[in-house]
TORPA-4810 file (N, C-alpha, C, O; in nm, 3 decimals):
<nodes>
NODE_1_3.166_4.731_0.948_3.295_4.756_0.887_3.290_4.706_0.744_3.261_4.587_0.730_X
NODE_2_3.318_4.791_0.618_3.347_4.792_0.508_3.474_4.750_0.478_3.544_4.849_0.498_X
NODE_3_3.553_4.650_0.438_3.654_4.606_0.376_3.652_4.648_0.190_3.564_4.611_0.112_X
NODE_4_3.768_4.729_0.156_3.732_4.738_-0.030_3.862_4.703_-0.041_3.949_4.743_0.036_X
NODE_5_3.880_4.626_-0.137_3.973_4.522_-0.163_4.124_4.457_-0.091_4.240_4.457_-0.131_X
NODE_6_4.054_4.399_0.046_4.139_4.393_0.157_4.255_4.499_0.187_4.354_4.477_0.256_X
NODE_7_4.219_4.639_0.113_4.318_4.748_0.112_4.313_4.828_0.265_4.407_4.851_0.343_X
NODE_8_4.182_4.858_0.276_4.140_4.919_0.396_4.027_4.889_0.393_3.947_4.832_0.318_X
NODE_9_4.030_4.955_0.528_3.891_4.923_0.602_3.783_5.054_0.583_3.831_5.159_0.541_X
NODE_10_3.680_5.047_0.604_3.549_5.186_0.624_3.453_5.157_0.708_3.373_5.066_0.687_X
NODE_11_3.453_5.232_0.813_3.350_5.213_0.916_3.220_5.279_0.838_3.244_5.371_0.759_X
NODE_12_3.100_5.241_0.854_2.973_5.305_0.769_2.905_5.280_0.889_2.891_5.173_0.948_X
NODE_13_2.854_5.422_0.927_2.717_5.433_1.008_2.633_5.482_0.916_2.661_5.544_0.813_X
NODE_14_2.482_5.437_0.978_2.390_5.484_0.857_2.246_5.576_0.966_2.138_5.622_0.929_X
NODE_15_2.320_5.569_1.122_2.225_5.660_1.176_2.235_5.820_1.135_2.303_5.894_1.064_X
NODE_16_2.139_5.826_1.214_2.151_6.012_1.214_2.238_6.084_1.314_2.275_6.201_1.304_X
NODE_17_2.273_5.977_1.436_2.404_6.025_1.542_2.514_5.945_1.555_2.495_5.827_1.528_X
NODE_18_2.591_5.969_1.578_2.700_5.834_1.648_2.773_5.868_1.709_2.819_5.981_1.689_X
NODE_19_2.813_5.797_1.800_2.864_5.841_1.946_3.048_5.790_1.910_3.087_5.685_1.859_X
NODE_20_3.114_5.888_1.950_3.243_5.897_1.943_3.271_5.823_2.104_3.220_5.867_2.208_X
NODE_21_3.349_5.721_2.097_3.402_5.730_2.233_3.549_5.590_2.210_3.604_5.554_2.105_X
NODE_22_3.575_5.536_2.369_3.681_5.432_2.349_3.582_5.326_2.328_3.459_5.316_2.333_X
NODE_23_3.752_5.196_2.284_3.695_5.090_2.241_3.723_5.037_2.386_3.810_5.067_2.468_X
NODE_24_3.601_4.932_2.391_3.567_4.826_2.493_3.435_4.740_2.486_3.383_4.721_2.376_X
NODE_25_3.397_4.704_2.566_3.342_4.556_2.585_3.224_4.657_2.651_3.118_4.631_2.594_X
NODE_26_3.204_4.783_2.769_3.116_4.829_2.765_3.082_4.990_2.744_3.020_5.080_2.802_X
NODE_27_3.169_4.970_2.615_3.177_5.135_2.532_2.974_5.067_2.460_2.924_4.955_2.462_X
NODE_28_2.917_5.211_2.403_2.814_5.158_2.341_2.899_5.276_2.236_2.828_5.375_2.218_X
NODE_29_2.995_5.282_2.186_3.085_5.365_2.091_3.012_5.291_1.942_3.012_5.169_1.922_X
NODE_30_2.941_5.413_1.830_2.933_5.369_1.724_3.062_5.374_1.622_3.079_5.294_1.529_X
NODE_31_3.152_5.483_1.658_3.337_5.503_1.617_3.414_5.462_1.769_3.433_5.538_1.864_X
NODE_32_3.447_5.337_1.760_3.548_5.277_1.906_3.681_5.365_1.835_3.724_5.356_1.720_X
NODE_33_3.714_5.430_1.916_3.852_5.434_1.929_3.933_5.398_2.024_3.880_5.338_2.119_X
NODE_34_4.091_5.423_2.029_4.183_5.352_2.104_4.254_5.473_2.165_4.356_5.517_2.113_X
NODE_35_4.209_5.518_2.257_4.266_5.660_2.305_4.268_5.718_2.463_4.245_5.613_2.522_X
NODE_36_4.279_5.801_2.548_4.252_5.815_2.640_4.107_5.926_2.666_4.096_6.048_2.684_X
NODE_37_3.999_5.801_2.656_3.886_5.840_2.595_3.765_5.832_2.727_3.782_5.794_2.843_X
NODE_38_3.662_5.875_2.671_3.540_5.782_2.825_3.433_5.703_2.729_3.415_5.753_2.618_X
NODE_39_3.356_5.578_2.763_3.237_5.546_2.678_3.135_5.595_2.586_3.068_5.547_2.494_X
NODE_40_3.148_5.738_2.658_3.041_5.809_2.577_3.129_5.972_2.556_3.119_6.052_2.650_X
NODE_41_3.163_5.989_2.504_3.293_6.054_2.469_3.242_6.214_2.416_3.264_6.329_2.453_X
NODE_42_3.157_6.142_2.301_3.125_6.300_2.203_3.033_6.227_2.091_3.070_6.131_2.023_X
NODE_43_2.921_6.282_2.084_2.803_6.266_1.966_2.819_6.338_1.837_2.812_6.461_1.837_X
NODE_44_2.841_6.266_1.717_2.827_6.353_1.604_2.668_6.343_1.549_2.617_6.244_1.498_X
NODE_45_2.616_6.445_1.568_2.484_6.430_1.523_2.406_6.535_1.395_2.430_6.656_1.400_X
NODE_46_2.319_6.484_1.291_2.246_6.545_1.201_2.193_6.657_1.213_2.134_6.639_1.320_X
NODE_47_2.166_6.775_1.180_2.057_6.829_1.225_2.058_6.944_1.163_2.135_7.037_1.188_X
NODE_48_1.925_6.942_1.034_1.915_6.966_0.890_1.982_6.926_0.829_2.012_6.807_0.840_X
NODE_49_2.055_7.031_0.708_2.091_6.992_0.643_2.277_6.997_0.688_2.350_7.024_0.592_X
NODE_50_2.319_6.984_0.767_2.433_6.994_0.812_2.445_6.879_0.962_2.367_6.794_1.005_X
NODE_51_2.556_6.919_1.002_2.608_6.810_1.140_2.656_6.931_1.245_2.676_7.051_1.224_X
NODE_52_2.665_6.846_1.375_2.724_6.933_1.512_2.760_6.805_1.573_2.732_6.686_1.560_X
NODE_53_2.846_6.890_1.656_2.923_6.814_1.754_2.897_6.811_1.884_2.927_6.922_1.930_X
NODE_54_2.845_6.719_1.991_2.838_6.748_2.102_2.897_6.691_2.223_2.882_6.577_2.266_X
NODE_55_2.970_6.795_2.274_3.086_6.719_2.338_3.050_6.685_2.478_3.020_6.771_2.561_X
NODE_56_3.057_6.524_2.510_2.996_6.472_2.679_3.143_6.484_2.758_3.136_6.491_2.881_X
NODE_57_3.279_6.487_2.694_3.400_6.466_2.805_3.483_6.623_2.702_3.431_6.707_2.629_X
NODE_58_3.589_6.606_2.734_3.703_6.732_2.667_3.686_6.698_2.547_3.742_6.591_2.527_X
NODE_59_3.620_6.749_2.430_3.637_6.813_2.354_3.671_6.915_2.261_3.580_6.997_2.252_X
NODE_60_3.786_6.944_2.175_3.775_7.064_2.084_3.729_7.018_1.898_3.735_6.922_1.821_X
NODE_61_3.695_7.126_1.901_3.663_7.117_1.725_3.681_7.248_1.690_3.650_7.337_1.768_X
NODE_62_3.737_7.274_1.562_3.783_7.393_1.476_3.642_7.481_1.479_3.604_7.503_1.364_X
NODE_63_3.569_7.529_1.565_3.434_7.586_1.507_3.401_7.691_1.537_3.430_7.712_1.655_X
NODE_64_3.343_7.787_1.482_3.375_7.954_1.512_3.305_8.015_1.604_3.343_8.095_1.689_X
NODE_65_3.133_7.946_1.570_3.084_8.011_1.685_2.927_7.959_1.739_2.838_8.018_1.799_X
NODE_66_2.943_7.772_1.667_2.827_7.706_1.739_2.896_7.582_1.710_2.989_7.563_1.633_X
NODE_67_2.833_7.495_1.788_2.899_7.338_1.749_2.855_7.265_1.611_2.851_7.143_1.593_X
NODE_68_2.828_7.352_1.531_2.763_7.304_1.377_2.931_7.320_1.307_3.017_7.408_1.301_X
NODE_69_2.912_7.158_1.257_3.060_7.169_1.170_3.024_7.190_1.038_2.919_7.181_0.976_X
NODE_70_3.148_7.223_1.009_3.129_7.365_0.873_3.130_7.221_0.761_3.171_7.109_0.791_X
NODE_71_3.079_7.258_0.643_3.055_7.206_0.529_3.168_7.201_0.451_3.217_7.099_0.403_X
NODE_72_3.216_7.338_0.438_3.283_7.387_0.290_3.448_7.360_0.313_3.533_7.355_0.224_X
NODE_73_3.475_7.340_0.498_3.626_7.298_0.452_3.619_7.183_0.602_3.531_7.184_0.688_X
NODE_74_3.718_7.110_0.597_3.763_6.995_0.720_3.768_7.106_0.873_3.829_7.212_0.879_X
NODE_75_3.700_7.052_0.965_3.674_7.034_1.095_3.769_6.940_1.137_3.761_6.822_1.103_X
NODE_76_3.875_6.993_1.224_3.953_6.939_1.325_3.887_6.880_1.492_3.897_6.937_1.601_X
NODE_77_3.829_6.765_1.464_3.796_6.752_1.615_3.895_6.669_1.660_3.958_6.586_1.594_X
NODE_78_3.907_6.702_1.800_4.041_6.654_1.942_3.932_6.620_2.016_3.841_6.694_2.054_X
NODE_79_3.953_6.473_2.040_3.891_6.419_2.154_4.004_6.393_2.246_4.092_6.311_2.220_X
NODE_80_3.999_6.471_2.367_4.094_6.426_2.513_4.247_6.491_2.468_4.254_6.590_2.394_X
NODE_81_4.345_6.436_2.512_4.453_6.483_2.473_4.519_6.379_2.378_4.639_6.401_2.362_X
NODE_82_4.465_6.260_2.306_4.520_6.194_2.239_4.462_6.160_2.093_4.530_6.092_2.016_X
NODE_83_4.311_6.217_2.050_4.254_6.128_1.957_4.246_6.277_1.864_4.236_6.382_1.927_X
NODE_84_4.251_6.280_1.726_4.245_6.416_1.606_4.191_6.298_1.557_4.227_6.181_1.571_X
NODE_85_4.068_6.365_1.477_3.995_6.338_1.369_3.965_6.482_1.289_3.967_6.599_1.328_X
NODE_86_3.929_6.405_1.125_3.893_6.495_1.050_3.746_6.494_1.006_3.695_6.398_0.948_X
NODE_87_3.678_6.612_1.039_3.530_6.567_0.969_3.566_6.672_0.853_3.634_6.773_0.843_X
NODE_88_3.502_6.611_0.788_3.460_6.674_0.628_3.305_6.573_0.533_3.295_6.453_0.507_X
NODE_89_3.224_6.670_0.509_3.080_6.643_0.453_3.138_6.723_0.280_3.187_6.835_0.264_X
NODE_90_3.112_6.627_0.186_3.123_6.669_0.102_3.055_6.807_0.007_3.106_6.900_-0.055_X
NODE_91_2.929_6.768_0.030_2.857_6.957_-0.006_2.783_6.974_0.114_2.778_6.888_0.203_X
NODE_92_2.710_7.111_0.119_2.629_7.168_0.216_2.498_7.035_0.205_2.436_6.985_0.300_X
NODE_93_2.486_7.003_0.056_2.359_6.938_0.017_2.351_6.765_0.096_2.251_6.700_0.129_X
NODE_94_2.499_6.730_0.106_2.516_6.621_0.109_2.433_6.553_0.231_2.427_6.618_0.335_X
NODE_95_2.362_6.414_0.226_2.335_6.362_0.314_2.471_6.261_0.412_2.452_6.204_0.519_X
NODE_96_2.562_6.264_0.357_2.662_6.191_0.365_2.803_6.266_0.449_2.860_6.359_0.392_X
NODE_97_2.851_6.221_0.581_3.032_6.289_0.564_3.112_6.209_0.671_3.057_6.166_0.772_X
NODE_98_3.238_6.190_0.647_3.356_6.122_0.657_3.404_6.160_0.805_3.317_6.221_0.867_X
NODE_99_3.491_6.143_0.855_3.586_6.109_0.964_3.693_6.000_0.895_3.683_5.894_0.835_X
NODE_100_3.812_6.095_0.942_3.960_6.045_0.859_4.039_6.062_1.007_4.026_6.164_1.075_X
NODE_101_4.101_5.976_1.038_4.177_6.003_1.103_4.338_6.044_1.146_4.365_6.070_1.263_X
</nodes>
């Protein structure tokens, strides 16, 4: 966890996957959330030059017609019936992208 000027907080993963799931004591969640969730929830993972989503419990994501989230505008993923996140990767090029919630 990133603190920038006790304003907010920034979670920074620096793998190539991270596992979406709830928070607990035996979540192995690299994003804990607080939701009606399971431990291992949904993987956001690398792969080239872009990301996908892979969903282990109910999942949706805004995606047209593979689990590769789109580059050029925000990806709506719904984990369960309670958790919306936003993915957005800043260019196609980028090694780098966000989750806003």
């Amino acid at each position: 966890m990133l603190w920038v000027d006790a304003v907010g907080g920034y979670l920074v993963c620096l793998d190539d996957q991270v596992v979406l799931a709830v928070r607990g004591m035996d979540s192995h969640a690299d994003v804990p959330l607080m939701g009606d969730l399971s431990r291992n929830h949904a993987t956001i993972a690398r792969d080239g030059d872009g990301y996908v989503v892979r969903a282990h419990q109910t999942t949706f994501a805004t995606i047209r017609k593979s689990n590769r989230l789109r580059s050029t505008t925000a990806t709506v993923i719904r984990l369960g019936q309670t958790v919306e996140l936003e993915f957005r990767q800043p260019s196609p090029v980028s090694s780098s992208a966000g989750l806003r919630w």
